[in-house]
N, C-alpha and C positions, 0 to 999 in steps of 0.2 A: 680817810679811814676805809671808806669801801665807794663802789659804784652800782650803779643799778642800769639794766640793757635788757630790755623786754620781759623776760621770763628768767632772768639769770641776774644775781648779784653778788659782787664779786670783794671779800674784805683784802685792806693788807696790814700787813703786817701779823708778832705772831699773840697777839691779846686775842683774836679769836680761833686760832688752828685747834688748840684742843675740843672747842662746842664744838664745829662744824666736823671734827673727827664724831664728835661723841654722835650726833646724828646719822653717821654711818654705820654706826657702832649701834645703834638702836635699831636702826635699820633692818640690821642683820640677825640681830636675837629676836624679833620678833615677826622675820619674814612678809614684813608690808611696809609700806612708803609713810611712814609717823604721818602726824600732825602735828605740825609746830606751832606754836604759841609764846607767850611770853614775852622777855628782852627781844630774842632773835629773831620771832615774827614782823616784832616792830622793825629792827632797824634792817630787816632785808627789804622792808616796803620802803621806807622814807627814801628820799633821794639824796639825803647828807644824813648819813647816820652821825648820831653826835653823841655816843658814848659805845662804850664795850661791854661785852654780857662773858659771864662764866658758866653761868647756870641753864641749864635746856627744859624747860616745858612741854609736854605730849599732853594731849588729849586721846583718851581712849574712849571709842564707842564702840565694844568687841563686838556686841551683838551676837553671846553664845559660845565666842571664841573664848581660850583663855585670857584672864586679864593681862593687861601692859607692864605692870606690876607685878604682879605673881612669875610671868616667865621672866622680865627682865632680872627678878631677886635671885633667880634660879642662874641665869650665864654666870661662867667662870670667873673668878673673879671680884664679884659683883658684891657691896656691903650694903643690907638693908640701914636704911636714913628713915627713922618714924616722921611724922605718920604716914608719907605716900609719896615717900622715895627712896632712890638709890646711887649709888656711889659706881660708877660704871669705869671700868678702864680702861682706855685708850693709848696707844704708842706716844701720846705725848702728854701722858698724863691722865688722871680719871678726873672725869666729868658728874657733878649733880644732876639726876635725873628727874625731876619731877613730874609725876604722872596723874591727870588731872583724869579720874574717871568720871564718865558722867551717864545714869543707870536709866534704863527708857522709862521705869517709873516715875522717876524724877520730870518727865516731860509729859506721859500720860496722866500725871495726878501732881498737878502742881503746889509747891509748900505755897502756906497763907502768909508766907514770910517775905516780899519782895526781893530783899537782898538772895536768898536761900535761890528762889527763883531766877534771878536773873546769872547767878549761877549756873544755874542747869542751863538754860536756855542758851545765853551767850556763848558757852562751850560748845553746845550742842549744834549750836549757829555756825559759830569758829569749825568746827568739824565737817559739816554738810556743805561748806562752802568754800574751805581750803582749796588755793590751786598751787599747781604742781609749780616749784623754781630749783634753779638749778643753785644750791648755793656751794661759792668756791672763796678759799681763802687762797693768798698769796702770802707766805710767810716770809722775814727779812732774807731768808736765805735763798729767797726763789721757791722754795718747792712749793707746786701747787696739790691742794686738797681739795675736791668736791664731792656732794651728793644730790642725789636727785630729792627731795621732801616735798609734803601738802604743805602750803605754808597761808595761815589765814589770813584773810584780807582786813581791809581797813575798818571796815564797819563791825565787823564783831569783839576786832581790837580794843576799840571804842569802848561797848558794851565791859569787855570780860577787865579792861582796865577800870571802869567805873565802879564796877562790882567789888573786884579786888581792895580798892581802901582800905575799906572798912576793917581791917582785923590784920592788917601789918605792922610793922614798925613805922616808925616816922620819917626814916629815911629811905623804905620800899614804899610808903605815903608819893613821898616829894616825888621818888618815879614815875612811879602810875599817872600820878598827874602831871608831870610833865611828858612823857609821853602821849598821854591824852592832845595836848596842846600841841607837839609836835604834830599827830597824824591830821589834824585840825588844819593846821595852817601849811604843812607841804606841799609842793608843786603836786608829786607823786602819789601823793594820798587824799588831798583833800577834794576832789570833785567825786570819786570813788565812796569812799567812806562816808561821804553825807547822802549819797543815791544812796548807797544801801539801808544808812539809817531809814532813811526816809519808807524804803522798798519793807521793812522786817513786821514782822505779824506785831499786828494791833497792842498786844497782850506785853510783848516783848517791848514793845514802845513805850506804854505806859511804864515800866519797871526803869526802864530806861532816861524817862524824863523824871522820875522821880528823885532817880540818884545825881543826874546835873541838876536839879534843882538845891539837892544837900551840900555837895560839895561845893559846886561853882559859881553860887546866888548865896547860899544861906552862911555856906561857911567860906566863902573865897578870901576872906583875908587871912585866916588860917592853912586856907589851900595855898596861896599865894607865899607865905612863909613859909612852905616845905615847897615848891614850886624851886623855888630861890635857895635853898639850905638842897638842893638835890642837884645842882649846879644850871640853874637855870636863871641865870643873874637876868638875862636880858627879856625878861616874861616881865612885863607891865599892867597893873589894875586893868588897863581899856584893853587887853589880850585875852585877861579872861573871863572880861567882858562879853566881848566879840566871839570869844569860843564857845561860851554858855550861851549867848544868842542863835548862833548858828546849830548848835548843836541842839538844843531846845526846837529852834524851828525846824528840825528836818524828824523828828519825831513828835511832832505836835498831827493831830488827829481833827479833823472836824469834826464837830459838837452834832450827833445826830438828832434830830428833832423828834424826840417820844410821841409816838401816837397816843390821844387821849383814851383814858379808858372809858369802857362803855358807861359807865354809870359816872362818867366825868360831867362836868359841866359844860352848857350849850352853847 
């Protein structure tokens, strides 16, 4: 289904020509290099994508600009999708656009709500640390399509997939977590994506080991039956085991030793 060559990955066939249109197509109504997220972030990192995506994810951090959203509803064309998307058109067909904004208050004044948080954060992460790939489709007929996009790396993938669960369906559930597992155990992704974990603010880490402790300890045989109903027959009890392990340890923190208070004991 696709390849992956340093800074370039390449689909074939034509299940992805319309995304990878619609990213250029995004591109250009809003005069900057997106940020990709999502289905397509994931499988332009892994080195055997193992399914297809329709739908495109942005992260907008305008910072004053207009929103992602706001001008994209505005191109010709264009059909508002509530609550924070759009329906974009493309020469081969229109693309769902979904546009994840994420507002510096949300980072400056963090919700008490962890999920809420790790929200803002792992976008915000995904955004600040997106690098540039070139992504090109081959479609059956030869023609080739590409664009230049930020496209986020493994570690935040991680984060903004963990996050995500919570409030989908059952069968965008089985995704996320298999994708999880994917970016886990890939040639391509896995020594990258656990640095990172490992590398990300204290704060984000904590939010982060909370949610693999929900899904992938507390509820993993739940996880593991959408894991599997998402076509992921070949994912095993000791895989998400070993994924929760690893991934647990690369955002585990050492236990700082409290200085005693002055009127502690001697």
């Amino acid at each position: 289904m696709g390849s992956v060559s340093g800074s370039r990955v390449t689909f074939f066939g034509d299940a992805m020509v319309a995304v990878v249109e619609g990213v250029s197509q995004v591109r250009e109504v809003i005069g900057d290099t997106p940020v990709i997220v999502g289905g397509l972030a994931v499988l332009a990192r892994l080195s055997n994508p193992y399914r297809a995506t329709v739908d495109l994810d942005v992260v907008d951090r305008s910072h004053g600009k207009a929103p992602h959203l706001e001008v994209l509803r505005a191109a010709i064309g264009a059909t508002s999708i509530e609550p924070a998307a759009v329906l974009l058109p493309t020469r081969f067909g229109p693309v769902k656009v979904d546009v994840l904004e994420v507002r510096q208050i949300e980072i400056d004044e963090p919700s008490d709500d962890p999920g809420d948080r790790l929200h803002a954060s792992s976008h915000a992460w995904a955004s600040d640390s997106a690098t540039e790939m070139v992504l090109e489709v081959v479609g059956l007929d030869g023609q080739r399509t590409e664009v230049v996009a930020r496209v986020a790396e493994p570690g935040p993938l991680i984060a903004m997939k963990l996050q995500a669960v919570m409030n989908r369906s059952d069968e965008k559930q089985g995704t996320d977590l298999l994708d999880i597992i994917r970016i886990t155990f890939d040639d391509a992704t896995r020594s990258a994506g656990l640095a990172q974990l490992a590398g990300v603010a204290d704060s984000v880490a904590q939010d982060i080991a909370l949610h693999v402790d929900l899904w992938m300890v507390r509820r993993r045989d739940q996880a593991l039956r959408l894991i599997r109903s998402a076509g992921g027959a070949d994912i095993a009890m000791e895989d998400m085991e070993l994924a929760a392990e690893l991934l647990a340890d690369a955002v585990r923190r050492p236990q700082r030793r409290r200085r005693p208070s002055v009127d502690g004991p001697r």
